[in-house]
N, CA, C and O atoms as a GROMACS GRO file, in nm:
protein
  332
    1UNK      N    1   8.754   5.552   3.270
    1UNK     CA    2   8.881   5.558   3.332
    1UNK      C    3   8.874   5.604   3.476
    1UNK      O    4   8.932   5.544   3.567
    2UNK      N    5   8.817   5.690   3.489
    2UNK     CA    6   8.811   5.764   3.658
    2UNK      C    7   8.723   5.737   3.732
    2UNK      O    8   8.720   5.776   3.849
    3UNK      N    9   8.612   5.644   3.660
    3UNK     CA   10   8.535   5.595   3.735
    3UNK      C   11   8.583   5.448   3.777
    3UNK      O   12   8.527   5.416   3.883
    4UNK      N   13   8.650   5.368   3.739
    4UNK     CA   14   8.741   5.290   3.775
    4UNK      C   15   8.798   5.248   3.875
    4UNK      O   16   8.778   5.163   3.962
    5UNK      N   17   8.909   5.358   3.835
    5UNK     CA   18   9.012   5.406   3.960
    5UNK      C   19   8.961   5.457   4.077
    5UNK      O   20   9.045   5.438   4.166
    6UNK      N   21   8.859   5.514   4.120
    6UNK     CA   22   8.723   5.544   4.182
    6UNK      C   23   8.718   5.431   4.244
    6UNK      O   24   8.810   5.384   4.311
    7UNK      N   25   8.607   5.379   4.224
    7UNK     CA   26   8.570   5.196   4.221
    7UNK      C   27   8.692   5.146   4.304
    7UNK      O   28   8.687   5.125   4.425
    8UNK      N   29   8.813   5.129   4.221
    8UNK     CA   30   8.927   5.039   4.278
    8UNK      C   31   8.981   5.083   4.434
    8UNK      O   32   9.008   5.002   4.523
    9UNK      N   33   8.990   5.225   4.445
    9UNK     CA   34   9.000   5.314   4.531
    9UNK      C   35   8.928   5.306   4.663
    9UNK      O   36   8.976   5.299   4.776
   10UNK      N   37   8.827   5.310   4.629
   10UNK     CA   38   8.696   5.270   4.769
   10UNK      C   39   8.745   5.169   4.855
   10UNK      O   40   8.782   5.182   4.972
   11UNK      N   41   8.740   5.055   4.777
   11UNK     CA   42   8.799   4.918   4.888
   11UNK      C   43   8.886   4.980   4.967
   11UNK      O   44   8.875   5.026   5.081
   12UNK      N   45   9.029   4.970   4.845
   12UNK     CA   46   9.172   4.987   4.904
   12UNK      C   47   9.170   5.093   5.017
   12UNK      O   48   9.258   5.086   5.102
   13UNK      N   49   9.080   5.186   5.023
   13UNK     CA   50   9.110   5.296   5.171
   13UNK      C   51   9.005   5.256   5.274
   13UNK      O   52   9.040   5.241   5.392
   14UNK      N   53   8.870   5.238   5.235
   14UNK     CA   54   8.778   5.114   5.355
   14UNK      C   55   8.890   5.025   5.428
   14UNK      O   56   8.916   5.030   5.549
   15UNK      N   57   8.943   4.955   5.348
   15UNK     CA   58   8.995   4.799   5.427
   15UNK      C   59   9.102   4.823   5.439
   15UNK      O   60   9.147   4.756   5.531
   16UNK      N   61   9.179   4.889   5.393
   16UNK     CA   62   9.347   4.870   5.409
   16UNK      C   63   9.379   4.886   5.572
   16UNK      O   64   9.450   4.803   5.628
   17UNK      N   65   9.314   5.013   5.652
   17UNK     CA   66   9.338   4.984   5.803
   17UNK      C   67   9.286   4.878   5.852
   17UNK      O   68   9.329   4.841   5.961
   18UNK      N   69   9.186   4.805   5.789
   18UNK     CA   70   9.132   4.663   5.889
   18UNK      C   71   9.264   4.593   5.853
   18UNK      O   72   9.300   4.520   5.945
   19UNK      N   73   9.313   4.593   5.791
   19UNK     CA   74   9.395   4.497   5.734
   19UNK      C   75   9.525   4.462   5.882
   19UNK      O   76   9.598   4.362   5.876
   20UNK      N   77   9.529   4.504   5.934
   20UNK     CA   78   9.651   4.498   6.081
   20UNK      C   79   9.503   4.408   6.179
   20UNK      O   80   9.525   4.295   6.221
   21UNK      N   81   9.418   4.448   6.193
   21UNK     CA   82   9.364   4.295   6.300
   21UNK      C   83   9.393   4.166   6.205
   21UNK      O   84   9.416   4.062   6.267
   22UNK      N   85   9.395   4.160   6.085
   22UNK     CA   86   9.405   4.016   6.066
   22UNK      C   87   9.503   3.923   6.093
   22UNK      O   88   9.491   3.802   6.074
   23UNK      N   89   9.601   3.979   6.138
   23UNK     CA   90   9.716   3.887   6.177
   23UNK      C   91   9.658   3.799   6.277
   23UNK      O   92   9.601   3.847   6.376
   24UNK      N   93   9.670   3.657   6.256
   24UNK     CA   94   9.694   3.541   6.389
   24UNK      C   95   9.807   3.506   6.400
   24UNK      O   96   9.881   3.496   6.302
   25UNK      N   97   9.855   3.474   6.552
   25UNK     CA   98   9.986   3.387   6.552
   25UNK      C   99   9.944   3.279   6.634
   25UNK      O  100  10.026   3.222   6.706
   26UNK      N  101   9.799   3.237   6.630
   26UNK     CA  102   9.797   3.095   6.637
   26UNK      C  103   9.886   3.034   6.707
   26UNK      O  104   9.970   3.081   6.783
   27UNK      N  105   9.860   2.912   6.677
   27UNK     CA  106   9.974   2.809   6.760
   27UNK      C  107  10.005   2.736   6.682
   27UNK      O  108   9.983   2.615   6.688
   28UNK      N  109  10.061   2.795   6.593
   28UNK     CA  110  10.145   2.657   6.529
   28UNK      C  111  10.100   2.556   6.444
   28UNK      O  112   9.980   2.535   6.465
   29UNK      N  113  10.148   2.485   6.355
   29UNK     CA  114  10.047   2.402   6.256
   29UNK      C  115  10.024   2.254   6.308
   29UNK      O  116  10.129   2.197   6.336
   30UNK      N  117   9.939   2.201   6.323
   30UNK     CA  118   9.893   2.060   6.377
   30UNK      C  119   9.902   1.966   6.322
   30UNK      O  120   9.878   1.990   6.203
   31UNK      N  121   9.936   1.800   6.349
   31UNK     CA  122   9.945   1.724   6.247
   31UNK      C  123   9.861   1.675   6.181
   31UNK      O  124   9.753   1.660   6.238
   32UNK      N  125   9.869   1.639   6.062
   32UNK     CA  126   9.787   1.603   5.952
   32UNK      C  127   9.642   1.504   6.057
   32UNK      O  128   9.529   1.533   6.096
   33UNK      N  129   9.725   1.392   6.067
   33UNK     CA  130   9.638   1.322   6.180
   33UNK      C  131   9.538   1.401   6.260
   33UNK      O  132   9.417   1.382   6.254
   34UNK      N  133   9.598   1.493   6.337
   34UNK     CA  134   9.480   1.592   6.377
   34UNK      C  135   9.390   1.637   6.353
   34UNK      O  136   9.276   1.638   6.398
   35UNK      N  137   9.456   1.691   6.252
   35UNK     CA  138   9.339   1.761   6.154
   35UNK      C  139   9.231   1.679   6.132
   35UNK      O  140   9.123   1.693   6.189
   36UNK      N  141   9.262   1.579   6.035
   36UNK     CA  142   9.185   1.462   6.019
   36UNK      C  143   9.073   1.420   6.087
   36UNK      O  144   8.957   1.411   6.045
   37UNK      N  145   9.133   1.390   6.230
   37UNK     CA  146   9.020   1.363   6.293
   37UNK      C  147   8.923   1.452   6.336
   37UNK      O  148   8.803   1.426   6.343
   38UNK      N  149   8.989   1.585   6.374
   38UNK     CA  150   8.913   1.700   6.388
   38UNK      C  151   8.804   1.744   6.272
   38UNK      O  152   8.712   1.822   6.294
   39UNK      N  153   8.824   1.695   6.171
   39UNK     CA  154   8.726   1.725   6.013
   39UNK      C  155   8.600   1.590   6.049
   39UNK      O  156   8.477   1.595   6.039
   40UNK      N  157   8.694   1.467   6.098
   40UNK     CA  158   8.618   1.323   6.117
   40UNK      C  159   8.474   1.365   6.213
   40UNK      O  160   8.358   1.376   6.175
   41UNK      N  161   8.531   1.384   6.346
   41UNK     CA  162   8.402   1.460   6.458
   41UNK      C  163   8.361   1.556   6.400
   41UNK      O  164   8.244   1.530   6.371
   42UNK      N  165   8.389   1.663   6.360
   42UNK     CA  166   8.281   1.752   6.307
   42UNK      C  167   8.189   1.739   6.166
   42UNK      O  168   8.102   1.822   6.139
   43UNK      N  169   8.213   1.654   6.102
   43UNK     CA  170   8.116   1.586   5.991
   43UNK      C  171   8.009   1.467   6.082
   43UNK      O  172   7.892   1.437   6.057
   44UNK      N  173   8.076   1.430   6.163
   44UNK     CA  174   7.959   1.319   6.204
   44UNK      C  175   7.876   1.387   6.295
   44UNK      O  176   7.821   1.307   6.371
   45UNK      N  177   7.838   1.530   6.322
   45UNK     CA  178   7.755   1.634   6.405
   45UNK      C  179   7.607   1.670   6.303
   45UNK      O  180   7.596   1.739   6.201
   46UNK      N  181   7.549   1.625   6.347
   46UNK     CA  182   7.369   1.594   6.297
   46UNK      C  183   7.401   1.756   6.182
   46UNK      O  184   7.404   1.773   6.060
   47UNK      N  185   7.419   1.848   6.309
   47UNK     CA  186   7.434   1.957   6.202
   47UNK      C  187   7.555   2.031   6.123
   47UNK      O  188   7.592   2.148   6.117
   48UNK      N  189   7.590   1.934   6.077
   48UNK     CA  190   7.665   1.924   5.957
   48UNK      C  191   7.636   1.845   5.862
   48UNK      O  192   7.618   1.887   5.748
   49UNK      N  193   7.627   1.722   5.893
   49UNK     CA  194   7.579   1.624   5.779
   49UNK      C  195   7.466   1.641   5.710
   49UNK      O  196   7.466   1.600   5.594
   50UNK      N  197   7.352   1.699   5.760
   50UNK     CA  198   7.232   1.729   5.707
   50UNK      C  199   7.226   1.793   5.599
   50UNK      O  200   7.178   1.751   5.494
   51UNK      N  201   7.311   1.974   5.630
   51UNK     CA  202   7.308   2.007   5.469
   51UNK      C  203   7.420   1.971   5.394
   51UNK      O  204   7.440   2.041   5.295
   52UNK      N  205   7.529   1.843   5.423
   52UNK     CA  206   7.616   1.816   5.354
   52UNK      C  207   7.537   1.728   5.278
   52UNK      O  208   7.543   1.751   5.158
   53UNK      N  209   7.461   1.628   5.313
   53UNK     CA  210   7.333   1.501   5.265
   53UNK      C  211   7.260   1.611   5.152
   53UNK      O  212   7.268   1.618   5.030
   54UNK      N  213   7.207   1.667   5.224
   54UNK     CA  214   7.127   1.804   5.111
   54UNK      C  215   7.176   1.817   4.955
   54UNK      O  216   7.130   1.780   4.847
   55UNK      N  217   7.292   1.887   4.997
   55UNK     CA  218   7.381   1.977   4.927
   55UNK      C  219   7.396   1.889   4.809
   55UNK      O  220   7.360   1.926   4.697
   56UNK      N  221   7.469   1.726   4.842
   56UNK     CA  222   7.516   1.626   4.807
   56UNK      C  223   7.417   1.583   4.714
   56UNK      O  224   7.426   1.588   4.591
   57UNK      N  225   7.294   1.530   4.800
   57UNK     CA  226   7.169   1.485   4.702
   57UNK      C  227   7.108   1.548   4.592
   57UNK      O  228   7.058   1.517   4.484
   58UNK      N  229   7.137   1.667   4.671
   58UNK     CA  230   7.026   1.836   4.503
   58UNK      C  231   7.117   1.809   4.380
   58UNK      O  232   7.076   1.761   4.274
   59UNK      N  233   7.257   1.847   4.409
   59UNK     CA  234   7.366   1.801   4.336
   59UNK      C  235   7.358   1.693   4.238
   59UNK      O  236   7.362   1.707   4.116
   60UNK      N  237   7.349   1.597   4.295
   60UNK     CA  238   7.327   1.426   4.250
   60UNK      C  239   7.250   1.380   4.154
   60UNK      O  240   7.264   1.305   4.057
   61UNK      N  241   7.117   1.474   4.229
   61UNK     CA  242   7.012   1.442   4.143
   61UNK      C  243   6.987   1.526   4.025
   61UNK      O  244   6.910   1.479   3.942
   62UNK      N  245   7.040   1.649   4.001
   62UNK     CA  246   7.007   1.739   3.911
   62UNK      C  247   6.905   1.811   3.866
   62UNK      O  248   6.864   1.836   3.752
   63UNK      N  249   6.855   1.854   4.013
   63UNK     CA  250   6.718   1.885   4.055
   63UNK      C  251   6.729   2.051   3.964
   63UNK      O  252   6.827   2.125   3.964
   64UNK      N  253   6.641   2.067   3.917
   64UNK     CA  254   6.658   2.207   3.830
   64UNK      C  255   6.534   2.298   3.870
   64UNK      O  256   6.423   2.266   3.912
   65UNK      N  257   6.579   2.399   3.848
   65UNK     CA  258   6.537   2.515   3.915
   65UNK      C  259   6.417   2.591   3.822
   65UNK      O  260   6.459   2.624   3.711
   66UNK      N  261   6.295   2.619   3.847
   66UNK     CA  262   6.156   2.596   3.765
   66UNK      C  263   6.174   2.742   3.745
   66UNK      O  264   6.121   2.788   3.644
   67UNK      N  265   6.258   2.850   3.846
   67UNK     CA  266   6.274   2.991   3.831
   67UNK      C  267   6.385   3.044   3.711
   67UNK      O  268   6.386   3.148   3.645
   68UNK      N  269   6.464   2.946   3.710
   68UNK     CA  270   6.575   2.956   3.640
   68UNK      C  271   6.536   2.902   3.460
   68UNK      O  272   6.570   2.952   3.352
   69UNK      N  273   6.458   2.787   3.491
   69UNK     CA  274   6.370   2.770   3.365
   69UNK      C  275   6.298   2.886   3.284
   69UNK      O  276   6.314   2.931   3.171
   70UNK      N  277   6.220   2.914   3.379
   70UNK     CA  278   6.123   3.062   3.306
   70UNK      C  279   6.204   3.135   3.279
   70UNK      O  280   6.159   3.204   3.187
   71UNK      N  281   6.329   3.174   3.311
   71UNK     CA  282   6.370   3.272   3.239
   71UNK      C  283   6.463   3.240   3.089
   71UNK      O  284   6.472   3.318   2.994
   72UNK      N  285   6.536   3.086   3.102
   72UNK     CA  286   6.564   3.071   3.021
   72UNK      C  287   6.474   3.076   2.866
   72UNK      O  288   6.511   3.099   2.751
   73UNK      N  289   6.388   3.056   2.905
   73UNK     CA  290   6.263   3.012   2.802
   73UNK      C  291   6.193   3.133   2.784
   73UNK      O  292   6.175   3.168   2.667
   74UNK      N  293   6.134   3.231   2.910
   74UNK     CA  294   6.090   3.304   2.820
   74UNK      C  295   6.188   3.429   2.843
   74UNK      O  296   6.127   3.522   2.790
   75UNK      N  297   6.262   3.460   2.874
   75UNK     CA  298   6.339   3.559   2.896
   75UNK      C  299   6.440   3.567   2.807
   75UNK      O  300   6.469   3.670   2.747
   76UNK      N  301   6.498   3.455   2.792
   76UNK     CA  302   6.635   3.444   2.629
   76UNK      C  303   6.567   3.382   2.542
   76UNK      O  304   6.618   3.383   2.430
   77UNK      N  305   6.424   3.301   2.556
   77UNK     CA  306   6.428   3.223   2.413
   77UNK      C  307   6.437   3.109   2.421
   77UNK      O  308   6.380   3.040   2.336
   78UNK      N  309   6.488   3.068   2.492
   78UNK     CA  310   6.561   2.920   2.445
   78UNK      C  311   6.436   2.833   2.422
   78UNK      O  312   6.327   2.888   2.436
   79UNK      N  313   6.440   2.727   2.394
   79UNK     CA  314   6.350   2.650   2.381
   79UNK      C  315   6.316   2.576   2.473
   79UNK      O  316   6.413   2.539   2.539
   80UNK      N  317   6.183   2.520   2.521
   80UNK     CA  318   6.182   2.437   2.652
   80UNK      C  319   6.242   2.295   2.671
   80UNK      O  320   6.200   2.186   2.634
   81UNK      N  321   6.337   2.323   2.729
   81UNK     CA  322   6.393   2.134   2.724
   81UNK      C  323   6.294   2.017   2.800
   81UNK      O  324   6.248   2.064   2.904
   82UNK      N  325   6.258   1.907   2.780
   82UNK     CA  326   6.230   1.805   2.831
   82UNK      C  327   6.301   1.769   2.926
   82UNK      O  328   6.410   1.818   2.894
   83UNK      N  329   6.315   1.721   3.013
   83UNK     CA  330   6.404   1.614   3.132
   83UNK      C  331   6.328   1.490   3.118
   83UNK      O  332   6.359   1.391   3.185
   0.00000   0.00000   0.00000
């Protein structure tokens, strides 16, 4: 119980004064169109697409993780799956 409330406590008095810089008043919301294209140019920037291609392909392919294996297998047990 009091270690908890403890716990919950910490954040809430750390951050609660940061909490007044976060306000923006910006400029206002832009049109969709904008946006759009603004997402359009910054995806076609070498460095973006690269680890989006990455990200996309590891994903895709279902490339599995040989660290994550060993532990399934010998760490819980499981049995070794085939791919």
């Amino acid at each position: 119980g009091q270690l908890c409330i403890l716990q919950a406590l910490i954040p809430i008095f750390t951050l609660a004064p940061l909490c007044t810089f976060l306000f923006d008043p910006g400029d206002g919301f832009r049109p969709l169109r904008q946006q759009l294209e603004e997402i359009w140019e910054l995806v076609q920037r070498r460095t973006v697409w690269y680890p989006m291609s990455f990200i996309y392909i590891f994903s895709a392919l279902q490339i599995t993780n040989p660290v994550w294996t060993n532990y399934l297998v010998d760490g819980l047990g499981f049995t070794n799956p085939v791919w």
